[in-house]
MDTraj code that builds the backbone (N, CA, C; nanometers):
import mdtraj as md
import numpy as np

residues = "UNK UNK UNK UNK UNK UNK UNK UNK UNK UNK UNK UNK UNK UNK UNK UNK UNK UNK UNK UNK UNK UNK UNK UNK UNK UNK UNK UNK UNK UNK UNK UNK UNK UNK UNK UNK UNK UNK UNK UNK UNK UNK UNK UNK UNK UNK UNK UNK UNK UNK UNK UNK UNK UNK UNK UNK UNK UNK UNK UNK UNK UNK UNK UNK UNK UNK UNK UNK UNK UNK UNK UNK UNK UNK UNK UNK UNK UNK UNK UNK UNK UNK UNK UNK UNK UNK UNK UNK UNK UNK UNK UNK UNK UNK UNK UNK UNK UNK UNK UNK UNK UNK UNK UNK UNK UNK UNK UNK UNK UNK UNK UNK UNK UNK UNK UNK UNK UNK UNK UNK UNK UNK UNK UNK UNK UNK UNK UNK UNK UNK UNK UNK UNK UNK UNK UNK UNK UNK UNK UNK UNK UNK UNK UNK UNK UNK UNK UNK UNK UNK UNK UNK UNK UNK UNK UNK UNK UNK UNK UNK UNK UNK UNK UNK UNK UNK UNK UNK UNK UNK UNK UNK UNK UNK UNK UNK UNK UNK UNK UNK UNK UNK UNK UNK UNK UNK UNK UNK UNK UNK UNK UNK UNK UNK UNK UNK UNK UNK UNK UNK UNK UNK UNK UNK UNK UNK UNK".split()
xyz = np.array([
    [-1.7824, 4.7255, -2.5811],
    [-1.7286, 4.8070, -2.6888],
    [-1.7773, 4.9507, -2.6785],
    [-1.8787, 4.9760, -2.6746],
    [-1.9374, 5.0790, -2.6499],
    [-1.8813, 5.2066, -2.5378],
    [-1.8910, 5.0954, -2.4184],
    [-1.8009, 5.1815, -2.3426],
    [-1.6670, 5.2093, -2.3481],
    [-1.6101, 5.1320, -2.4300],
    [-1.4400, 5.1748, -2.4844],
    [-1.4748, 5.3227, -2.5541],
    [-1.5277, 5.2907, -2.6401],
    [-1.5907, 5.4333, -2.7198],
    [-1.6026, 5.5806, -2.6394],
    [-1.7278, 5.5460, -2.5861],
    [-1.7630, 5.6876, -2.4687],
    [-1.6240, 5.7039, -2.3751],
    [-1.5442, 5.6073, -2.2965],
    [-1.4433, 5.6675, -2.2194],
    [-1.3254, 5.7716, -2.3236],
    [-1.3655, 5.7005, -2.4666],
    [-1.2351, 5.7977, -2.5763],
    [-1.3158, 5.9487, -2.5911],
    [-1.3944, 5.9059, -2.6135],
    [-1.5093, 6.0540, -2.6844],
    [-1.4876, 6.1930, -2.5667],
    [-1.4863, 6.1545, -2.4251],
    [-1.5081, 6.2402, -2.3163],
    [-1.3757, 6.3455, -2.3506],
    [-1.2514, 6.3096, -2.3122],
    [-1.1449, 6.3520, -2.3389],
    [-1.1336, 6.4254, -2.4553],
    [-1.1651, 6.3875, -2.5565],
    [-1.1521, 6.4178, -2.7110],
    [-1.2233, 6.5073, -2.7207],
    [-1.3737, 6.5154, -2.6767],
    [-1.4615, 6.6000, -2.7176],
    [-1.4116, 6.7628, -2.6032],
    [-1.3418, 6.7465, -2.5428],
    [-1.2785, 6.8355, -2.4795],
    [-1.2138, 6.9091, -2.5398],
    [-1.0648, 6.8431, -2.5725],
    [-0.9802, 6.9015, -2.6506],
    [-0.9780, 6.9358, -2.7735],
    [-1.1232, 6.8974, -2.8152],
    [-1.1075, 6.9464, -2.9686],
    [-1.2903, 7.0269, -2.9829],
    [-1.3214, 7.0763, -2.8749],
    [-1.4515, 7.1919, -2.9107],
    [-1.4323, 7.2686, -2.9640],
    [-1.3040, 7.3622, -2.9525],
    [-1.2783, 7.4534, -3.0389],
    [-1.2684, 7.4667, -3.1697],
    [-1.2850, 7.3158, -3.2341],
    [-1.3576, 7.3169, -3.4022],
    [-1.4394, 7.3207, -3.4510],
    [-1.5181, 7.3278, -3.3385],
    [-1.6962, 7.3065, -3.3712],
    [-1.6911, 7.4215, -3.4522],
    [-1.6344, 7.5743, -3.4334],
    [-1.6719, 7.6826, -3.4744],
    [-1.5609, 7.6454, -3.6343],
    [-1.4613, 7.5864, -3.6937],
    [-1.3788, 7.6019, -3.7617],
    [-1.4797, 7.5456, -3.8960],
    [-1.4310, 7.6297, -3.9779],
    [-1.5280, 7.5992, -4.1150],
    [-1.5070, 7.4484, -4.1889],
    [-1.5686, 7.3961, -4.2570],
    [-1.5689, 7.2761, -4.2801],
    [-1.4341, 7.2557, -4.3923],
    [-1.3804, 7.1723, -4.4251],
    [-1.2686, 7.1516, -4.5338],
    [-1.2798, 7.0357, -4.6014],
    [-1.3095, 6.9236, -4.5408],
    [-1.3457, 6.8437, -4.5598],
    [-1.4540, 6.7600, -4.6670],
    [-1.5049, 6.8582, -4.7311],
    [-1.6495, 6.8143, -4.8270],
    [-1.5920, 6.8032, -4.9544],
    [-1.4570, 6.7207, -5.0258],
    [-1.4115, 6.6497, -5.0947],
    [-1.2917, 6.7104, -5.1894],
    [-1.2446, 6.5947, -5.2266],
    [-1.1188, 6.6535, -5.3359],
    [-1.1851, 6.5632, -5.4693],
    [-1.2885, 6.6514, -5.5165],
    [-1.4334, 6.5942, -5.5426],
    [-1.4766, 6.6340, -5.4450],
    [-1.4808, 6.6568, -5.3123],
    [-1.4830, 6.6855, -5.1978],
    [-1.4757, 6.8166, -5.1786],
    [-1.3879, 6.8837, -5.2273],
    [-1.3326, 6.9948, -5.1576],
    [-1.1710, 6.9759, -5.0621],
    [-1.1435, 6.8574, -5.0554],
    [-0.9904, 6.8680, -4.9913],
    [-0.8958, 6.9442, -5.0536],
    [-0.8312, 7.0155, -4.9772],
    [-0.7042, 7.0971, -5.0393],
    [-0.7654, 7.2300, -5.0912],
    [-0.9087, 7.2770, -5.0699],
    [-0.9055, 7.3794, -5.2007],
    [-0.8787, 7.5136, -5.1321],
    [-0.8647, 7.5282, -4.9483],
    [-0.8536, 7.6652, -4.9395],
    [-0.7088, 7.6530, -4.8653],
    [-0.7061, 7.5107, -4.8027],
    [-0.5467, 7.5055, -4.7320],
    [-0.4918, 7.3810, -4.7613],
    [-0.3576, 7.4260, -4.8820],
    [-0.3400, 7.3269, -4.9596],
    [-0.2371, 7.2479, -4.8349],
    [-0.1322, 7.1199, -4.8591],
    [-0.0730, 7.0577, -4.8312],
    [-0.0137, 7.0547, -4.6541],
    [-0.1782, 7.0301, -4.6275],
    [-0.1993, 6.9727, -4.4625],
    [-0.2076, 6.8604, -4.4402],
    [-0.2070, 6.7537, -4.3641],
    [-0.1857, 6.6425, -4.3373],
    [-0.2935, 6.5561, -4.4478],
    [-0.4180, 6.6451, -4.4584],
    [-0.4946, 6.5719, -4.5482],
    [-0.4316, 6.5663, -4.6481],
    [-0.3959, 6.6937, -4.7112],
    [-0.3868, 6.6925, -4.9047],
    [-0.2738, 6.5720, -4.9081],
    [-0.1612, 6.5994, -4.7854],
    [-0.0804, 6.4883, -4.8095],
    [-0.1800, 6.3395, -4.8245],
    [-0.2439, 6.2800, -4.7312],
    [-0.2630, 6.1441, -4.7689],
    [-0.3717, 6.1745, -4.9163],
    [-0.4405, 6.2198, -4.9431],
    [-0.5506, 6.2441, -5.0557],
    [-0.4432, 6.1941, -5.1997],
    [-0.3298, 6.3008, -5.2017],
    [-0.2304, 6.2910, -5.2791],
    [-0.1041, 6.1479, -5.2734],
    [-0.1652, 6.0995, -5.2239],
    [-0.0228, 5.9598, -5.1582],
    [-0.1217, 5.8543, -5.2796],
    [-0.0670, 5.7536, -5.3512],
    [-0.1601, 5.6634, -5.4503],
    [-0.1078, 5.5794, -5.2810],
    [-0.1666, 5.4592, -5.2185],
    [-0.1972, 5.3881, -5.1574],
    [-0.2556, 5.4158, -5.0076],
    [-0.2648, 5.5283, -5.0370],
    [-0.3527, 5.5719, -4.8638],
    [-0.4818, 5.6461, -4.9235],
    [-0.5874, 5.5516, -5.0182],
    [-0.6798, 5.5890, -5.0018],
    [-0.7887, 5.4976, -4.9214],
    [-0.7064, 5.4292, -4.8583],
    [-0.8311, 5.3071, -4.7405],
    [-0.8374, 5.4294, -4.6617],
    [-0.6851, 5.5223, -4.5929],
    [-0.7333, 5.5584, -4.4639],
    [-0.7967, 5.6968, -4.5331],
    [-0.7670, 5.7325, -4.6030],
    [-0.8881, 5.8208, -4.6059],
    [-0.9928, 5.8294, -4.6591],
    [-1.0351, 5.7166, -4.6799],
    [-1.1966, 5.6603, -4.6873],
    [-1.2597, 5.6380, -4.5945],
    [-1.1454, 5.5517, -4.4954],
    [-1.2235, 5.5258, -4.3833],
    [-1.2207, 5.6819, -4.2635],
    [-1.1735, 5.7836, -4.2729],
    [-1.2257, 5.8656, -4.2090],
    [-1.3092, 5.9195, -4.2550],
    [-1.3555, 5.9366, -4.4378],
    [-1.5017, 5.9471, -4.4359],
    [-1.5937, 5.8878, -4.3640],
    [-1.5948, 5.7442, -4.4266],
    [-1.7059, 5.6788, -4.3614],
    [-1.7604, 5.7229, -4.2426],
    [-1.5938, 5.7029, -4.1160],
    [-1.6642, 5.7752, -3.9994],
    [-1.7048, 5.9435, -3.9608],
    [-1.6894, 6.0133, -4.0368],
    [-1.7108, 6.1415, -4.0525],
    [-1.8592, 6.1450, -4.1205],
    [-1.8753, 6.0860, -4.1451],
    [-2.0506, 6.1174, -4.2765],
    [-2.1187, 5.9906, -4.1787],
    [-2.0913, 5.8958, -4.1036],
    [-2.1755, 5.8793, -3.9527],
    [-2.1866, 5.9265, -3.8445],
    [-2.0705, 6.0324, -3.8075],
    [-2.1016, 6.1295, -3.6977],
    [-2.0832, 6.0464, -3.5650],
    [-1.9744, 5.9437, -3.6131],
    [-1.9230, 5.8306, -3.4989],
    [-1.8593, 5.9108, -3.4196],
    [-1.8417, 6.0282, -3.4176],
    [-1.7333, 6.1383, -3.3328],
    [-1.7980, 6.2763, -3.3130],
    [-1.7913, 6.3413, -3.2462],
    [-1.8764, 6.4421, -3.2315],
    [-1.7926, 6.6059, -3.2743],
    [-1.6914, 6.5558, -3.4029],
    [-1.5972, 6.6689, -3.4245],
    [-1.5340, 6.6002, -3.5256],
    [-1.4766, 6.6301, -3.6730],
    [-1.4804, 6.5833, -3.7665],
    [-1.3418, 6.5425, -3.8293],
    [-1.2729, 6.4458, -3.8104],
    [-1.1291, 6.4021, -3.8223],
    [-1.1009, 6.4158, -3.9775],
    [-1.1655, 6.4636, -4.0323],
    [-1.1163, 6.5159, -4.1835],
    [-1.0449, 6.6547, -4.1574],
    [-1.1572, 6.7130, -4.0788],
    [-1.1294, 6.9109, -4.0782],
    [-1.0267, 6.8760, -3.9906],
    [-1.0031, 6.8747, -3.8934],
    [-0.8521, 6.8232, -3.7664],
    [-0.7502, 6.8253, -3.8544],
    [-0.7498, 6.6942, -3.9615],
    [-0.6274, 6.6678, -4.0592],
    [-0.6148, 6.8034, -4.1899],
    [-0.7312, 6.8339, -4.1761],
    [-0.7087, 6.9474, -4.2987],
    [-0.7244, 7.0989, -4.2192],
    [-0.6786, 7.1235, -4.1362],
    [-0.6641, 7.2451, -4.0729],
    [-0.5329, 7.2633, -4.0361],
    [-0.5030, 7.3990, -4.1139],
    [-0.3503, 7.4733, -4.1404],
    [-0.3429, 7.5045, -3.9822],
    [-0.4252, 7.5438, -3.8820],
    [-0.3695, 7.5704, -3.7638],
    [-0.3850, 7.4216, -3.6376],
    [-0.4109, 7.2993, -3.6972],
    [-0.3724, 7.1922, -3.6000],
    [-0.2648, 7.1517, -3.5909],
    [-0.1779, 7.0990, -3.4533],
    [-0.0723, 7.0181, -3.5173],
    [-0.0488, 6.8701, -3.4947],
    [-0.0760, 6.8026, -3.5983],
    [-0.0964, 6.6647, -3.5762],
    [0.0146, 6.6088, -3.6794],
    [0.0663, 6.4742, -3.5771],
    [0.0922, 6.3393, -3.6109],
    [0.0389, 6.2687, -3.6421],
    [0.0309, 6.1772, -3.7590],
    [-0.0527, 6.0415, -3.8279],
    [0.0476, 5.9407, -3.8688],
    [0.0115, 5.8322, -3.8170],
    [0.0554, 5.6963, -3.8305],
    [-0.0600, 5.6396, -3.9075],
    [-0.0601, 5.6732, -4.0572],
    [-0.1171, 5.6364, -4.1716],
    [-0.1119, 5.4968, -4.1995],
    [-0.1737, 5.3874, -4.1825],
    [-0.2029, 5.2823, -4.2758],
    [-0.1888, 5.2742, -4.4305],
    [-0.0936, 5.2068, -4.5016],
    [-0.1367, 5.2548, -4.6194],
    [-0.2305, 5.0961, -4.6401],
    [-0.3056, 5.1139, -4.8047],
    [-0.3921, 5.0387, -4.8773],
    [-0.3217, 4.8918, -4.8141],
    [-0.2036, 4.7975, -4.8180],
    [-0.1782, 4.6966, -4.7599],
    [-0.1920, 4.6567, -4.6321],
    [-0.1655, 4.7702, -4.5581],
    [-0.2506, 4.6916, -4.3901],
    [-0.3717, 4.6988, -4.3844],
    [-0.4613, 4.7850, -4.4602],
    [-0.6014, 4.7619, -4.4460],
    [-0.7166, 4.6530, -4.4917],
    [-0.5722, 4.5925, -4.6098],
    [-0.6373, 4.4487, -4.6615],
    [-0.5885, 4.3436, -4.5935],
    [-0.4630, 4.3615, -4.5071],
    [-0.4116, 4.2515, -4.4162],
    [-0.5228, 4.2718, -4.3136],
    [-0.5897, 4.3529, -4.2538],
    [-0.6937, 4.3653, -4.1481],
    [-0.8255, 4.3198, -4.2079],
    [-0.8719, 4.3234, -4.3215],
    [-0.9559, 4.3089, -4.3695],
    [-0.9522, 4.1482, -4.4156],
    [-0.9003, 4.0658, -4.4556],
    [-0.8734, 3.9643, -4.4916],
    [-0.8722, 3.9627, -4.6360],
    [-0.8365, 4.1009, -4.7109],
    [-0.8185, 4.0748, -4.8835],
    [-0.7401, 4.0478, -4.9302],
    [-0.7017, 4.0027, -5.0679],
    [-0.6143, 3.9787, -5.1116],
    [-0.4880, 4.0718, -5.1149],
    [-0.3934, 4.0648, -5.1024],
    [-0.3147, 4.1624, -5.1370],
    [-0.3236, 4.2455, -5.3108],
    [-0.3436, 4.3671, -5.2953],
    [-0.3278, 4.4429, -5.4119],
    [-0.4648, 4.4559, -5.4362],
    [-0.5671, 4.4065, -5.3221],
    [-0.7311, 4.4751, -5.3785],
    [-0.7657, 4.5630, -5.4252],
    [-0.7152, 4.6467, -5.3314],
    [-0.7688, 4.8132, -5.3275],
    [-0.6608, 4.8722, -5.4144],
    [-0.5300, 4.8147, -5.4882],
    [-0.4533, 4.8600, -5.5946],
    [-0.5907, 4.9917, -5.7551],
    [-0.5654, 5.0617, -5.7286],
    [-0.6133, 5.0995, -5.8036],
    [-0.7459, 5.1700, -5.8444],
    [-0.8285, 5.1662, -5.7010],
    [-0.9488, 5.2018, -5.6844],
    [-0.9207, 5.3377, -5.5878],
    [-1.0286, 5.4207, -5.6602],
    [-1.0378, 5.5519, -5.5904],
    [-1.0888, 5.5566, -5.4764],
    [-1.1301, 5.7044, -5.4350],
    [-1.1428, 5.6996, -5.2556],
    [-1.2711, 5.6659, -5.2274],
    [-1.3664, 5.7069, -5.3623],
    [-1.4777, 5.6912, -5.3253],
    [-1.5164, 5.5545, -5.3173],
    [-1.4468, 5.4970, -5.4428],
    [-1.4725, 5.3517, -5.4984],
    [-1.4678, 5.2709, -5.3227],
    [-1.3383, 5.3074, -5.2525],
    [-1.3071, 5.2403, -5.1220],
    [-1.4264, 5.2629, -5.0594],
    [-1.4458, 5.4027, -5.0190],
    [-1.5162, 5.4550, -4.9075],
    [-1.6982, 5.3517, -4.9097],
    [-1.6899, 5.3624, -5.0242],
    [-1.8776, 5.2861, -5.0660],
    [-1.8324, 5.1563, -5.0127],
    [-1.7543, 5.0419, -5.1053],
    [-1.7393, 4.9529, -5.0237],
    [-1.7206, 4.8919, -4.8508],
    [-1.6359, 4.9793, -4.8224],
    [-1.5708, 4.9546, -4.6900],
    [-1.6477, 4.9287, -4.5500],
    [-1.7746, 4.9725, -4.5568],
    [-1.8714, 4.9285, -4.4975],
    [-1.9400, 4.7788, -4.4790],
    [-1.9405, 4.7127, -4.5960],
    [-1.9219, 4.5989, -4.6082],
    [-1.8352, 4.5001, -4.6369],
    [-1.7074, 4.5549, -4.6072],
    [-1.6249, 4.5195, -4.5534],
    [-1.5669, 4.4506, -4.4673],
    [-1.6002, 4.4961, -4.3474],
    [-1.6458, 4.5092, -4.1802],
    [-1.6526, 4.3904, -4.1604],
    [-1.5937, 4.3468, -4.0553],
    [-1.6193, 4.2156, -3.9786],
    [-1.7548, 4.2401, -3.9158],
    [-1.8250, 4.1647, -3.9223],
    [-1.9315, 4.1494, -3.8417],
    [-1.9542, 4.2629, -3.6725],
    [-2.0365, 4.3392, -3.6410],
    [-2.0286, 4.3723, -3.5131],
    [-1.9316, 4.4803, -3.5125],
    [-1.8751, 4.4862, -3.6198],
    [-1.7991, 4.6232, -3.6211],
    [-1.8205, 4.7902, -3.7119],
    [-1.8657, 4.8589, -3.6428],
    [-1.9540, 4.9533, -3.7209],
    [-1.8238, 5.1052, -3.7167],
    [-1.8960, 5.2239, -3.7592],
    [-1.8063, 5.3187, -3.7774],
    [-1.7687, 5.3593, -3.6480],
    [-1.8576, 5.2851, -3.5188],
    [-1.7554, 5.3912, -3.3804],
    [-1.6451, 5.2833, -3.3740],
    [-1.6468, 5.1455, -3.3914],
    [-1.5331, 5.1036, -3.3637],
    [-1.4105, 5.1504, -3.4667],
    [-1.4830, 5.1373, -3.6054],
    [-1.3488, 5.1937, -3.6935],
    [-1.3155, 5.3596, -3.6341],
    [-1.3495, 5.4389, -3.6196],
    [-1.3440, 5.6071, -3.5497],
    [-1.2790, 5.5788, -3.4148],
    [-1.2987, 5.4594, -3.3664],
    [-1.2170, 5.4203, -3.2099],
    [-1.0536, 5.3943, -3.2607],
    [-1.0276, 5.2919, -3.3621],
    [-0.9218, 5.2683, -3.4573],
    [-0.8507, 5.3887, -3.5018],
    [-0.9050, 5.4512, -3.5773],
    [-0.8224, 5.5873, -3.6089],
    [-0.7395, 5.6862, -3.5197],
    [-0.8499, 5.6658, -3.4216],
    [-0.7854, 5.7444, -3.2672],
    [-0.6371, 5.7177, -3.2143],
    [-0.6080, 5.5783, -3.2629],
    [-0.5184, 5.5391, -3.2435],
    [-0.4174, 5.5723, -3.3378],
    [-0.4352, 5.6198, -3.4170],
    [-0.3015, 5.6859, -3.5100],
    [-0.3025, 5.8294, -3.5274],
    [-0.3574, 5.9118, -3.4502],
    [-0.3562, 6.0536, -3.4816],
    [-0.2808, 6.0877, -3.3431],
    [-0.1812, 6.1580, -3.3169],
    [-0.1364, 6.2692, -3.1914],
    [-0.1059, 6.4052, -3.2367],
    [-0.2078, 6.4324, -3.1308],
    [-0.2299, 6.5969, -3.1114],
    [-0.0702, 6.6704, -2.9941],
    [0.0130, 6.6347, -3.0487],
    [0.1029, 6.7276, -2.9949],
    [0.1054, 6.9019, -2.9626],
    [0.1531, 6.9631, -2.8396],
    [0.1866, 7.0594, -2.9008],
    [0.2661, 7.1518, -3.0085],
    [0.3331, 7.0903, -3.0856],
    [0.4019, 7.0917, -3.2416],
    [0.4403, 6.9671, -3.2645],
    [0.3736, 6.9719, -3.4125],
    [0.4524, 6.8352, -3.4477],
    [0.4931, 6.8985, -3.5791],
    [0.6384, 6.9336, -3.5681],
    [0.7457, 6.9412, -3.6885],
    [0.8533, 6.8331, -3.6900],
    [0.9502, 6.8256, -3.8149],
    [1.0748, 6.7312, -3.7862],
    [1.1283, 6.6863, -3.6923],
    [1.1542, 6.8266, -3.5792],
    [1.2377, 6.8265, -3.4628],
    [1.2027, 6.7701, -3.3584],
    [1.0411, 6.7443, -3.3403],
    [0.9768, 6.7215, -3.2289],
    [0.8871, 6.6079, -3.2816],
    [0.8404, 6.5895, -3.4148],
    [0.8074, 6.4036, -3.4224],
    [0.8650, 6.3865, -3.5220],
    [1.0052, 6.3582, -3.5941],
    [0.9931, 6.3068, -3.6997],
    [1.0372, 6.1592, -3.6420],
    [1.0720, 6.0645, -3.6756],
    [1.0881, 5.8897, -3.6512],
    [1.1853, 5.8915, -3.5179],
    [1.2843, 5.9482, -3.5348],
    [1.4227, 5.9677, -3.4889],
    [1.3301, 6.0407, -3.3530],
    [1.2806, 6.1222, -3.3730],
    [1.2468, 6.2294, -3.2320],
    [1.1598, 6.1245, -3.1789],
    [1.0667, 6.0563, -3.1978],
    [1.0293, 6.0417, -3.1341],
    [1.0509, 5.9171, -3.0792],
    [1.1926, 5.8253, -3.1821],
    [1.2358, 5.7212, -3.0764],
    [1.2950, 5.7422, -2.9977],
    [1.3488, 5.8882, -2.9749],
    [1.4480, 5.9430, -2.8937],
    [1.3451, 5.9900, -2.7577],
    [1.2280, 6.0260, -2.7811],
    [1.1443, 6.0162, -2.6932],
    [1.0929, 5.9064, -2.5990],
    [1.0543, 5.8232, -2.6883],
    [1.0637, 5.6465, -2.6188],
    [0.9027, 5.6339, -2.5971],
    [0.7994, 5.7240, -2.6317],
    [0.6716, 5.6647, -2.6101],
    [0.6191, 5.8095, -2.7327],
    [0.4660, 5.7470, -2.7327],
    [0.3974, 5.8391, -2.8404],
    [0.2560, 5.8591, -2.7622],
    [0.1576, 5.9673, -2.7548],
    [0.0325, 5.9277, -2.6849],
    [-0.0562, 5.9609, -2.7995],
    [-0.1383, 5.9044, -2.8202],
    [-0.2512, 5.9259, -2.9430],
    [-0.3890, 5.9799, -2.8833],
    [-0.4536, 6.0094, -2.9923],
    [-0.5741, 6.1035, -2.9330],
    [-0.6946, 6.0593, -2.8539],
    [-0.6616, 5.8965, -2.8547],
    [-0.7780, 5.7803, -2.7333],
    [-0.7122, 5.8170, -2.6071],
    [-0.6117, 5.8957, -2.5524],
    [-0.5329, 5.8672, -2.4605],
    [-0.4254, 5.7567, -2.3967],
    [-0.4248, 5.6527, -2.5114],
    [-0.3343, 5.5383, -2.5389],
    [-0.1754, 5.5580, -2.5310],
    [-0.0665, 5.5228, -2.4421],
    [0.0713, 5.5781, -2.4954],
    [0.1338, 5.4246, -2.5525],
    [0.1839, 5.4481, -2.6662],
    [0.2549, 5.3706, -2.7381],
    [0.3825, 5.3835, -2.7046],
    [0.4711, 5.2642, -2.7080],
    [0.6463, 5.2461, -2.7207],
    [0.6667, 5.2341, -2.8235],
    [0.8288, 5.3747, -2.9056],
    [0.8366, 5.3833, -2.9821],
    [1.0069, 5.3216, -2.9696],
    [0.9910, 5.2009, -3.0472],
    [1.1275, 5.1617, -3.0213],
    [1.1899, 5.0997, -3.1335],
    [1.2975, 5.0687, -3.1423],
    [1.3664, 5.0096, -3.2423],
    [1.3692, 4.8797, -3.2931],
    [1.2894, 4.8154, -3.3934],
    [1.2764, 4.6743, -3.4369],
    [1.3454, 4.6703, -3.5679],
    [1.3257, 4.5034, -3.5679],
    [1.4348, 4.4411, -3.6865],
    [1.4111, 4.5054, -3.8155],
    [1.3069, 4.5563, -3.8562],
    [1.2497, 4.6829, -3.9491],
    [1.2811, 4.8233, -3.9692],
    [1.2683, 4.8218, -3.8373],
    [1.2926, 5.0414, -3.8663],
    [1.2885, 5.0379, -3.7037],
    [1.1881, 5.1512, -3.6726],
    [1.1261, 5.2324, -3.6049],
    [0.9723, 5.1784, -3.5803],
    [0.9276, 5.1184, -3.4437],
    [0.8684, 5.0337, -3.4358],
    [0.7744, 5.1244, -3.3352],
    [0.6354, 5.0940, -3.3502],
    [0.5173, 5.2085, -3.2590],
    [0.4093, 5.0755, -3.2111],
    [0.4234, 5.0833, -3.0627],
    [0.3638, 4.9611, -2.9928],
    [0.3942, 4.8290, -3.0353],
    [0.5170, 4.7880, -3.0570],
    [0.5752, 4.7032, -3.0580],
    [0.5633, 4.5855, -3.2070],
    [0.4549, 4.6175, -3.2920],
    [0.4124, 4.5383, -3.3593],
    [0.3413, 4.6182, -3.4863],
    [0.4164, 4.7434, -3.4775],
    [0.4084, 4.8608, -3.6116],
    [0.5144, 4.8425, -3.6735],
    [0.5434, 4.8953, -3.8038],
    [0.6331, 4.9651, -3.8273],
    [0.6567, 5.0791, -3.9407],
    [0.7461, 5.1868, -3.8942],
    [0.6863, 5.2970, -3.9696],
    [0.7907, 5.2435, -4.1112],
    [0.7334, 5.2485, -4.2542],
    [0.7841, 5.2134, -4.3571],
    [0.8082, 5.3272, -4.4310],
    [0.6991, 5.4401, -4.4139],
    [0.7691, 5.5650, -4.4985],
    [0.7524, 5.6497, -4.3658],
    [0.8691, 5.7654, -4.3358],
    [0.8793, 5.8701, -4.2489],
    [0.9001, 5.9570, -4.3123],
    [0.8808, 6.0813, -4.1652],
    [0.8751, 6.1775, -4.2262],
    [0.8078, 6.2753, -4.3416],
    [0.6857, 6.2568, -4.3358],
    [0.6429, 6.3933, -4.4738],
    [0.5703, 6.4786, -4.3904],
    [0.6081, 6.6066, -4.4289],
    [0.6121, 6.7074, -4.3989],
    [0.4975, 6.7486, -4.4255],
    [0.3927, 6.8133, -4.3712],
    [0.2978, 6.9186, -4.4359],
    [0.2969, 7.0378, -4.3216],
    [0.2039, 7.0957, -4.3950],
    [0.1646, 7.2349, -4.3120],
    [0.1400, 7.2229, -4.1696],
    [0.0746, 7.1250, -4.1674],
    [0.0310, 7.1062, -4.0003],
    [0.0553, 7.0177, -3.9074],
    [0.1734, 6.9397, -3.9555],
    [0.2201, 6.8435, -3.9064],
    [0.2954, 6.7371, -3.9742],
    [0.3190, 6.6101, -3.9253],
    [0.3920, 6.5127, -4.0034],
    [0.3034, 6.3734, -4.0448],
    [0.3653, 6.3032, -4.1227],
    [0.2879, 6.1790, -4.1843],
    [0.3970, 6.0312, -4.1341],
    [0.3300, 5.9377, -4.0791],
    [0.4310, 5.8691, -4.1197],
    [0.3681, 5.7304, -4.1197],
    [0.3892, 5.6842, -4.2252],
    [0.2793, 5.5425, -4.2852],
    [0.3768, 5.3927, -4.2084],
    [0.2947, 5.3437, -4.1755],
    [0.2649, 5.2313, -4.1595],
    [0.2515, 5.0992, -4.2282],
    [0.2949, 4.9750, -4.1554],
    [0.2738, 4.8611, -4.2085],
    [0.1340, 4.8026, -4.1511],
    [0.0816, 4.7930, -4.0270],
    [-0.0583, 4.7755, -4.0132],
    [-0.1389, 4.8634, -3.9495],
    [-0.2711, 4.7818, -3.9545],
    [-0.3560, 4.8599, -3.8667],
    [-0.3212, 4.8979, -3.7515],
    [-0.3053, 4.9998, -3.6272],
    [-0.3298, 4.9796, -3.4943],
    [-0.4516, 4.9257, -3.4150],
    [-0.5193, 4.8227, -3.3622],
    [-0.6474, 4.8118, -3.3061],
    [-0.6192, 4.7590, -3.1901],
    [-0.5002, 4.7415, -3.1312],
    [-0.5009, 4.7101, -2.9707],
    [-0.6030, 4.6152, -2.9225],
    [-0.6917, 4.6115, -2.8447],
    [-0.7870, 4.5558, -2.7670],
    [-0.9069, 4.5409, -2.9202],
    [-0.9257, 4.6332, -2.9712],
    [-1.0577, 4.6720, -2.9764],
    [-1.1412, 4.5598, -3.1133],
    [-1.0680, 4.4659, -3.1791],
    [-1.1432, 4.3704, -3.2545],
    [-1.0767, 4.2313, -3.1951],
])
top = md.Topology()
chain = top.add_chain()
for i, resn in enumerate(residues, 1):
    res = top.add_residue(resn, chain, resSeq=i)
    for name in ("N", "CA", "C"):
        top.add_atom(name, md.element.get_by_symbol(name[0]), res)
traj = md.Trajectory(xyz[None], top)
């Protein structure tokens, strides 16, 4: 596991040094989300009522330093341009083994404290920060034209920020990302890119 980790980090920590210097954004909505660059990929999920698993769980891994560059500021920076294949609150309890409608109603923090114990056994914040990797692409633009659902089934693959390429193809659902996704809401727009939520987790190999 470990070494799944370090082969993602090498690459990553490449392409994204140039944030080391970018000011922090990230320190809460309660936090500080949204307060100097409003409606970036973050404010969008912060503001969504059922995507506060995934953005709990990029606290978690952000306030362990499972990454050496901070996937809050990435999502909340007006000059990145990123794609997210958002989990909402129901695939994270289908991954988790909860009931459906657990996390109905609980805030980010309420998630974020729990979610740690959560965790399957043996699975700590680099594997969840390995997970996430898998739903973020760093395109060179990502607007309507160039990822919205349609573009990028018209494309026929997606590459995410582990260096992973996904097939984006057409299932009995929608618009299907590695064969065993599917995107349920498309398309939202923010400043720095697009959103487009999900029915499960992505974890490939890695649990």
């Amino acid at each position: 596991m470990q070494n799944i980790i370090n082969r993602s980090l090498v690459p990553l920590f490449l392409a994204f040094a140039f944030f080391a210097t970018t000011p922090a954004v990230a320190s809460g909505y309660g936090y500080g989300f949204g307060d100097k660059e409003p409606n970036t990929v973050l404010d969008k999920l912060v503001q969504t009522d059922g995507a506060q698993a995934v953005v709990a769980a990029v606290l978690v891994v952000d306030e362990a330093g499972a990454l050496p560059f901070s996937l809050a500021d990435i999502l909340g920076d007006k000059n990145a341009e990123v794609v997210l294949f958002a989990p909402g609150n129901a695939a994270f309890e289908q991954l988790l083994g909860l009931d459906p409608g657990t996390l109905n109603g609980l805030t980010i923090d309420q998630v974020k404290e729990a979610l740690p114990g959560l965790l399957p056994p043996g699975v700590d914040a680099g594997v969840v920060a390995n997970i996430l990797l898998k739903h973020v692409a760093l395109p060179k633009k990502a607007t309507l034209r160039t990822a919205s659902d349609l573009a990028l089934l018209e494309e026929g693959t997606v590459e995410v920020a582990d260096e992973s390429i996904f097939p984006v193809s057409v299932t009995a659902s929608g618009v299907g990302v590695n064969y065993e996704t599917t995107i349920i809401r498309a398309n939202i727009t923010a400043r720095n890119g697009v959103v487009h939520f999900i029915d499960t987790v992505i974890v490939d190999d890695l649990l």
